[in-house]
LUMGUMAR-505792 format. One record per residue: residue in one letter; x, y, z negated of N, C-alpha, C in turn. Coordinates in steps of 0.2 Angstrom, whole numbers, plus 5000, padded with zeros to 4 digits. Atoms other than C-alpha are relative to their C-alpha. Layout:
<nodes>
aXYZXYZXYZ/...
</nodes>
This chain:
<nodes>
x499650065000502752094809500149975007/x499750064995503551994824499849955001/x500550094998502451854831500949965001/x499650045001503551704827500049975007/x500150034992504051624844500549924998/x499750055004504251444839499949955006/x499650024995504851314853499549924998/x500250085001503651134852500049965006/x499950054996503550984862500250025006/x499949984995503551094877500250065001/x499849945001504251254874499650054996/x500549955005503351404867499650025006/x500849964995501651464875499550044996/x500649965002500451584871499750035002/x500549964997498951684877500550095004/x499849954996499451824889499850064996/x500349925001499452014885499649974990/x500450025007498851924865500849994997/x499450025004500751864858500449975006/x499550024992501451794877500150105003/x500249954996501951984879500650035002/x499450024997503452064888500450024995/x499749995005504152124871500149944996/x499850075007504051934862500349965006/x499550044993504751884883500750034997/x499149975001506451994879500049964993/x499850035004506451914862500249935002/x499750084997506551754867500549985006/x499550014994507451754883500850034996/x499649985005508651844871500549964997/x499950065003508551714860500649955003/x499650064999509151594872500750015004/x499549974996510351714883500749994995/x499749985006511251744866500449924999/x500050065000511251544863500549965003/x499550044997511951484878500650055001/x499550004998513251604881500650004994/x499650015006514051564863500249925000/x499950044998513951384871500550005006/x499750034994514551394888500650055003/x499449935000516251484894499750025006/x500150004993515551504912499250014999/x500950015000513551524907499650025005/x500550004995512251514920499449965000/x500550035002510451484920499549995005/x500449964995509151464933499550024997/x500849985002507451554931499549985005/x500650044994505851474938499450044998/x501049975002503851504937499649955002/x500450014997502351434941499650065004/x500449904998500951544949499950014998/x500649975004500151614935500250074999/x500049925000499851804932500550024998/x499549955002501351904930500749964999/x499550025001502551774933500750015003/x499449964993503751864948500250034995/x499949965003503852004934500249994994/x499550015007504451914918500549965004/x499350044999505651814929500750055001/x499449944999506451984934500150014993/x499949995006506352044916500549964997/x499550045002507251894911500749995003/x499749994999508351874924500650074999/x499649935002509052074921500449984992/x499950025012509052004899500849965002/x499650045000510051874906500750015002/x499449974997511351964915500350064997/x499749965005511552094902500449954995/x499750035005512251954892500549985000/x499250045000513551894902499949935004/x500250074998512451744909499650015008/x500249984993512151724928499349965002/x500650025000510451694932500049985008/x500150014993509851614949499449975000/x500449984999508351664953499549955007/x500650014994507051544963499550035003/x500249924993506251624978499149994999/x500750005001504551554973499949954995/x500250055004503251464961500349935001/x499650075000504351274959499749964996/x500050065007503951114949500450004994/x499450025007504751084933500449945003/x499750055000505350914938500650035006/x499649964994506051014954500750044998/x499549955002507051134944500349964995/x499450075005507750994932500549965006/x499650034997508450914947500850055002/x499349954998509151074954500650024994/x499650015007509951094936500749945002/x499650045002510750934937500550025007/x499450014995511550954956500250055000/x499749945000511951144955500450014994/x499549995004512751114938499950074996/x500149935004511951254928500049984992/x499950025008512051284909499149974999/x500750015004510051244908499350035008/x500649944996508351344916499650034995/x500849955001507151464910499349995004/x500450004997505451424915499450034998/x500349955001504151534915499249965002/x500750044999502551394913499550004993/x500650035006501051344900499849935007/x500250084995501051174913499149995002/x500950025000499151114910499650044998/x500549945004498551254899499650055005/x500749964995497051364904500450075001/x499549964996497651514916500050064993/x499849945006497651644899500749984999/x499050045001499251544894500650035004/x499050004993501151584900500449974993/x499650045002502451484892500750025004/x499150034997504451464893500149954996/x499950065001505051294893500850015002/x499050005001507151284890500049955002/x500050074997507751154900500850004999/x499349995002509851104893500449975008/x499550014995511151074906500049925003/x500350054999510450904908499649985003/x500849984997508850944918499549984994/x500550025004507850884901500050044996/x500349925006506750974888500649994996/x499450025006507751034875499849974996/x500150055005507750924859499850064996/x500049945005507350994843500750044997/x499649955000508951044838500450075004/x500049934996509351164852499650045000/x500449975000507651224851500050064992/x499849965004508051264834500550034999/x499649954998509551344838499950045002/x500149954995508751464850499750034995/x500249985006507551484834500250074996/x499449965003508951544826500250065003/x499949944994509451674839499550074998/x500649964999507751744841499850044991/x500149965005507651774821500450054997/x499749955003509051864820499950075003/x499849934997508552004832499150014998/x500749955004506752024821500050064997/x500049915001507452164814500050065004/x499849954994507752264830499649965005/x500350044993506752234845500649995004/x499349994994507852174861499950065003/x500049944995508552334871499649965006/x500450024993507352324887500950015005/x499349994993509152314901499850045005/x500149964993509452394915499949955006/x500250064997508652284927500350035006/x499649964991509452404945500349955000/x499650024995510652284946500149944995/x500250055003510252124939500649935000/x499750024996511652024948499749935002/x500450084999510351874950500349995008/x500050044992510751754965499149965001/x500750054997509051694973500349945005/x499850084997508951504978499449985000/x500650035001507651394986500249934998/x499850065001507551224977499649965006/x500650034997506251154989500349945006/x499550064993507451055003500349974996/x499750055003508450994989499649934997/x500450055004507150914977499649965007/x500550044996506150834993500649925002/x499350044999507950774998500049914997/x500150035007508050684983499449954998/x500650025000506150624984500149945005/x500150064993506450545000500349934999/x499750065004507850434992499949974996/x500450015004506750374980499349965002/x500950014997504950344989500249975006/x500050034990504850235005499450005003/x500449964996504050345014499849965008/x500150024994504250235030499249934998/x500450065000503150085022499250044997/x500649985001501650225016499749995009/x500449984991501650275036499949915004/x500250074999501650085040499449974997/x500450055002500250045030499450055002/x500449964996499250175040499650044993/x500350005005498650225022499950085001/x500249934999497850405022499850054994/x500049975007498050535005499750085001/x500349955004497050654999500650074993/x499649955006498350804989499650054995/x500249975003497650904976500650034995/x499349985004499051024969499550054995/x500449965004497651114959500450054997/x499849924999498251294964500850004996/x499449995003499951254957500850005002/x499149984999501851264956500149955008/x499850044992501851094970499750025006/x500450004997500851154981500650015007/x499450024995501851104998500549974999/x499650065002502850974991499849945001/x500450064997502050804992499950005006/x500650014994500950815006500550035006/x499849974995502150925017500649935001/x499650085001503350745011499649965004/x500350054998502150645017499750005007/x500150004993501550735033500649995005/x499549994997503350755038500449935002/x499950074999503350565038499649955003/x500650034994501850525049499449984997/x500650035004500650505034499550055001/x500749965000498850565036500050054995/x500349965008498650695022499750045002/x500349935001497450815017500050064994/x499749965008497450945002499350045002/x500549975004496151044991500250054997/x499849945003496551204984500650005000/x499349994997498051234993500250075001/x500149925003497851424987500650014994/x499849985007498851514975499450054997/x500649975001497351564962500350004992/x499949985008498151644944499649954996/x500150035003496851574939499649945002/x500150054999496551404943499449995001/x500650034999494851384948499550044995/x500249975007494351484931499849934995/x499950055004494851324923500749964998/x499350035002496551234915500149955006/x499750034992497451164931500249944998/x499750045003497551004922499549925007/x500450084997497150824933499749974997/x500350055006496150744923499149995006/x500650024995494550654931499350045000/x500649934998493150794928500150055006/x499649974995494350894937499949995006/x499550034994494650804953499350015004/x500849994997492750824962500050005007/x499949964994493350914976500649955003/x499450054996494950784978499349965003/x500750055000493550654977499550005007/x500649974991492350764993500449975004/x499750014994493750765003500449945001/x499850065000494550585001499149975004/x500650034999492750525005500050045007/x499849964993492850665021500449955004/x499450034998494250585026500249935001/x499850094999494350375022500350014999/x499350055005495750405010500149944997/x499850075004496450255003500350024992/x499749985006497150354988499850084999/x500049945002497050524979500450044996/x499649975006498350624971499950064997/x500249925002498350784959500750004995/x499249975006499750884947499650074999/x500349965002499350994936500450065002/x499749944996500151164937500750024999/x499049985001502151154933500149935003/x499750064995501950974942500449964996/x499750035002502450884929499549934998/x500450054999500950784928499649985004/x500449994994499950704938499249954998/x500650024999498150634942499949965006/x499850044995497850464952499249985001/x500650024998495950424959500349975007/x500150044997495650274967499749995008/x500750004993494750224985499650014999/x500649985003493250224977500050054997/x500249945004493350374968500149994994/x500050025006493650294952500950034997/x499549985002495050404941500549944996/x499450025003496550294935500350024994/x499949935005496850364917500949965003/x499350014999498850364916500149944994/x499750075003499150234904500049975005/x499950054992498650114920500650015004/x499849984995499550204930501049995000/x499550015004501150184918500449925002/x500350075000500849994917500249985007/x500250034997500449974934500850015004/x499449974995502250074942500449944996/x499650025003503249984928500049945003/x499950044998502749814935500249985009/x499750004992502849864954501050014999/x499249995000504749934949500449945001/x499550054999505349764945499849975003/x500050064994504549674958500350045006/x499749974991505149794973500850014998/x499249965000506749874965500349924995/x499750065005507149714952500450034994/x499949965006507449864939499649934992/x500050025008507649764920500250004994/x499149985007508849874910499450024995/x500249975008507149944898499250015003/x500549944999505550024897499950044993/x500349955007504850154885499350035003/x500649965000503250234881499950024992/x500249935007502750374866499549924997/x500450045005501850274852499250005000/x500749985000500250354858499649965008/x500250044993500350234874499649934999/x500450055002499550094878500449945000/x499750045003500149914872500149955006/x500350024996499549854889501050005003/x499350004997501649904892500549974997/x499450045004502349804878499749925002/x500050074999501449644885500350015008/x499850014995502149684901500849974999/x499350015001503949694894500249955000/x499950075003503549534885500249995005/x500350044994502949444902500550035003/x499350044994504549494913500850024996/x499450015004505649494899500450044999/x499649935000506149684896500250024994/x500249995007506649764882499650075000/x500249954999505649894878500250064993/x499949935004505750064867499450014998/x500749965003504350154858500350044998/x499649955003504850324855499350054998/x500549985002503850464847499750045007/x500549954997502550604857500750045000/x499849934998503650724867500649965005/x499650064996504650644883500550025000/x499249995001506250724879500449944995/x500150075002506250564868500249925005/x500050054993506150454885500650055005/x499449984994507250574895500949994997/x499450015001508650554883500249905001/x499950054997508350354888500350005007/x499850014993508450374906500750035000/x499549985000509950484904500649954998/x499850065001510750314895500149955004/x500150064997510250224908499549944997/x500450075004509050104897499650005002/x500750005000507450114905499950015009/x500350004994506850074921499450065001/x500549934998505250194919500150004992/x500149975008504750284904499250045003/x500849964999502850354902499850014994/x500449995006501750444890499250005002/x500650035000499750414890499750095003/x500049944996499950604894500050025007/x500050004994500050584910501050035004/x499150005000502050584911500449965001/x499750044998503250504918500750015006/x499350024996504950454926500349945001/x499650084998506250314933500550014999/x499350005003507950264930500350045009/x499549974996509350374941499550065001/x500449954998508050524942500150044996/x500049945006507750674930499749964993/x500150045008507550654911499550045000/x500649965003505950744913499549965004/x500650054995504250704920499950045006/x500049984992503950714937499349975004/x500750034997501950704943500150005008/x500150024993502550734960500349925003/x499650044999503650574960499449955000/x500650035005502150494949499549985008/x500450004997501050524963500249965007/x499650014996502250484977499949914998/x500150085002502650294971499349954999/x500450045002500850254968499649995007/x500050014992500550284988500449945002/x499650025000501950194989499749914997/x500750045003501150064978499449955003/x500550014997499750054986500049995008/x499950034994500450045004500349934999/x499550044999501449905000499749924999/x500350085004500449774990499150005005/x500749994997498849845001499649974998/x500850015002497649834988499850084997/x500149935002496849974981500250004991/x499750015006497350014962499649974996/x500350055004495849924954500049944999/x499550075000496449774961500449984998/x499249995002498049794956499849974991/x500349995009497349834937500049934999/x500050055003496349674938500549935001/x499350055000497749564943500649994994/x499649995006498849644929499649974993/x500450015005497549614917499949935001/x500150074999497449424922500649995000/x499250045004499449394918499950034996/x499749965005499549494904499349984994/x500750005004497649494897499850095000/x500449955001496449664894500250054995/x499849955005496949814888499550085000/x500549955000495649964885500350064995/x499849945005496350134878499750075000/x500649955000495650284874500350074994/x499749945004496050474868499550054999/x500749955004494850574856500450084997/x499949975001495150724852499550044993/x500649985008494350804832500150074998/x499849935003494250994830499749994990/x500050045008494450994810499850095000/x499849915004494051174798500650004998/x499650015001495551224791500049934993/x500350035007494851134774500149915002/x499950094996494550954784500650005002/x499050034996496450954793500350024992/x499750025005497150974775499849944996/x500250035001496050854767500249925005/x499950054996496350724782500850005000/x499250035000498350744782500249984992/x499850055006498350694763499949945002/x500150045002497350574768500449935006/x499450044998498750504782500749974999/x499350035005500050474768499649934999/x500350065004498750334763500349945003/x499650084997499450134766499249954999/x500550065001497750054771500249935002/x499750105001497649844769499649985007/x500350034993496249844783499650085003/x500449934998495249974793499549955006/x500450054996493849924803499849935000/x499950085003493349754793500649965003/x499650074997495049684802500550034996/x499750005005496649674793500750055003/x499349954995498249814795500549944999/x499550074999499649694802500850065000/x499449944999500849864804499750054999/x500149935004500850034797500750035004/x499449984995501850124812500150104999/x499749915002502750324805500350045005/x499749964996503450354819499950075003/x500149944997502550504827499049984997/x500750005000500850524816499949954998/x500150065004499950364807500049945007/x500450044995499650224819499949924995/x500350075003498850064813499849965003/x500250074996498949894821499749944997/x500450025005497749784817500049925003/x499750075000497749574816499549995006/x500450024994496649574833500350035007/x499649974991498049664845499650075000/x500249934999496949814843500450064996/x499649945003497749974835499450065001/x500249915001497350174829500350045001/x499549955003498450304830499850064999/x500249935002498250484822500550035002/x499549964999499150644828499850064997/x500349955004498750804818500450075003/x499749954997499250944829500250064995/x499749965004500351074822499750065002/x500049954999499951234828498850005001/x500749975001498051224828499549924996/x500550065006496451114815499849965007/x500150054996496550984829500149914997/x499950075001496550784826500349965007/x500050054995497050664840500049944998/x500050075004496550504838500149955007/x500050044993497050364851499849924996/x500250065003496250184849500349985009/x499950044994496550044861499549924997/x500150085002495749854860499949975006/x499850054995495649714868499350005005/x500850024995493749724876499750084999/x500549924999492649874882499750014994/x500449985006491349854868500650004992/x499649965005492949834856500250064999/x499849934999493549994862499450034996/x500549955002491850084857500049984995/x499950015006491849994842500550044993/x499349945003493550064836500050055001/x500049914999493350224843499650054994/x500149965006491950264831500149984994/x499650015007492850194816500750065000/x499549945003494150314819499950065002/x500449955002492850464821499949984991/x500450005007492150404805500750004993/x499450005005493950384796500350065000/x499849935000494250564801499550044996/x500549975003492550634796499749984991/x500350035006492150504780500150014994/
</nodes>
């Protein structure tokens, strides 16, 4: 039977050489060849990569699929960003891209991520259009094509997307505040994007695994603050003032502080969205996924924006920016974007602005935090993750139909359905549940108003999963 190739928040991923194989790659690239060119009269797609194993040899396979079908492929000349090839999308005017990533997942993973003629993820209906595509060629494998003569055009996005950056970033006021960064592309797609921006501009930088390594270190290329050690060494080497990282399609990013102290990205959300409309006077919107933190519905209040709450998956926020209704848009994932930019997330951009940020107001981010926290008040959030049996993840999604009255001796003031349960409670604190589809996982995200809060609610909603 035909492993099922099914399309979620970020496209389809699976273990290499296990169910990501080059026989379930031609189904899918199929899928979508078949798709778009029953859409577009004139069909054209790019194909991209990260660096991870065997990614130059599905992008040829693909590219050949896709030129057997009638659809012109254009072939980037190296590993790229996601947000990079969303941009080229939009200015080169292609039907979509093909991208050949698992972003943060551990280096076994490879993924394709469908991006529509918009530069953003595709929506779920697209996705299940392509769906549709790829079930119908279950009965038959895809013919392997004649790849000899592929008619791919190769392109490098990497002058345009920086292009594009520079317009965006004020690069001239980082190199004025004599500010000194730390890069950590942790072996990925950006590796010479940023920093090569920032050198090119008279800013100090440095970089840490500035290698291409399949496998990332022999750990998942994700920014997250265990991760960063090594940003961390050489910041301290160095007298950085900041530290950035992106995991490995550069779509998210990781922000460490002077001190060493990691910035989760809620803050980092929070903290862009209030610098925007002090430096840019952006106040058409904000948005953040239901799993963010609250710390950006009191900012709204406070400069009097409206705000959005959209579910988990920023294709959700990308069709905002694309509206125009949103100054930033962020998820607690570490994602994010600004109004006139891509409708995708862009960790290089992420990391960029916070330089930026941080040259301008010349404090460091802690400072910043606690100044936000003194106009707005305290916000402390937090993301748990609960491997279940299959036995418990059945029992626990019955038991997220339930409509409780209180949780945590405090009283539910909202019962929010939007993406998962979330429960607001009559203290400004909140819960929310997410019950991953594809494996017995739980996410739980709490948030309160006081650190000992936070702990307090955190094991109430361990014990409301396990009780």
């Amino acid at each position: 039977m035909a492993t099922q190739i099914k399309f979620g928040t970020s496209g389809w991923r699976a273990i290499v050489a296990e169910d990501f194989t080059f026989a379930n790659v031609r189904r899918a690239v199929t899928g979508i060849a078949k798709f778009v060119a029953r859409r577009d009269q004139h069909p054209s797609l790019i194909v991209g990569r990260d660096p991870r194993f065997l990614g130059e040899a599905f992008v040829a396979e693909a590219a050949a699929i896709l030129a057997s079908h009638g659809v012109k492929p254009f072939v980037i000349n190296d590993a790229a960003p996601t947000p990079g090839i969303a941009w080229e999308i939009m200015t080169r005017k292609t039907g979509g891209a093909i991208n050949f990533t698992a972003s943060h997942n551990p280096p076994e993973y490879n993924g394709i991520k469908y991006s529509t003629p918009d530069g953003a993820p595709a929506l779920p209906e697209t996705t299940q259009g392509i769906e549709a595509e790829i079930a119908k060629l279950d009965a038959v494998d895809p013919v392997k094509p004649n790849s000899s003569d592929p008619e791919a055009e190769t392109i490098d996005i990497k002058a345009n997307y920086l292009s594009r950056l520079k317009e965006v970033v004020d690069l001239a006021a980082i190199k004025k505040s004599g500010l000194k960064v730390v890069y950590d592309p942790l072996w990925g797609a950006a590796r010479g994007y940023p920093d090569s921006l920032l050198r090119d501009a008279g800013v100090s930088t440095a970089t840490v695994h500035d290698v291409r390594d399949v496998l990332f270190g022999g750990h998942a290329p994700e920014p997250d603050d265990h991760l960063l050690n090594d940003l961390r060494a050489k910041m301290k080497e160095t007298g950085a003032g900041i530290g950035i990282a992106t995991d490995g399609d550069a779509d998210r990013f990781g922000i460490v502080d002077a001190d060493g102290t990691f910035i989760q990205p809620n803050y980092i959300i929070a903290l862009l969205f209030d610098y925007l409309v002090e430096t840019r006077g952006w106040k058409n919107g904000v948005a953040k996924s239901v799993a963010t933190t609250n710390l950006v519905n009191a900012l709204a209040e406070h400069h009097k924006v409206e705000l959005h709450e959209t579910p988990v998956g920023f294709k959700y926020i990308g069709e905002l920016i694309k509206q125009d209704k949103i100054a930033i848009g962020g998820e607690e994932s570490a994602g994010l974007s600004i109004r006139h930019h891509v409708p995708e997330k862009d960790g290089v951009l992420a990391c960029l602005l916070c330089c930026e940020m941080v040259a301008k107001r010349g404090k460091p981010m802690g400072a910043q935090l606690h100044e936000l926290f003194g106009k707005v008040g305290s916000f402390y959030p937090e993301r748990q993750n609960f491997h279940l049996t299959p036995e418990q993840k059945e029992t626990f999604t019955k038991k997220l139909k339930s409509e409780p009255k209180d949780f945590h001796g405090k009283r539910v003031v909202e019962i929010n359905r939007k993406d998962g349960l979330k429960l607001v409670l009559d203290d400004g604190s909140w819960v929310c549940y997410r019950v991953s589809g594809t494996e017995p996982v739980v996410r739980a995200y709490t948030e309160a108003r006081s650190e000992q809060g936070l702990k307090d609610l955190s094991a109430a909603a361990k014990q409301f999963v396990f009780g």
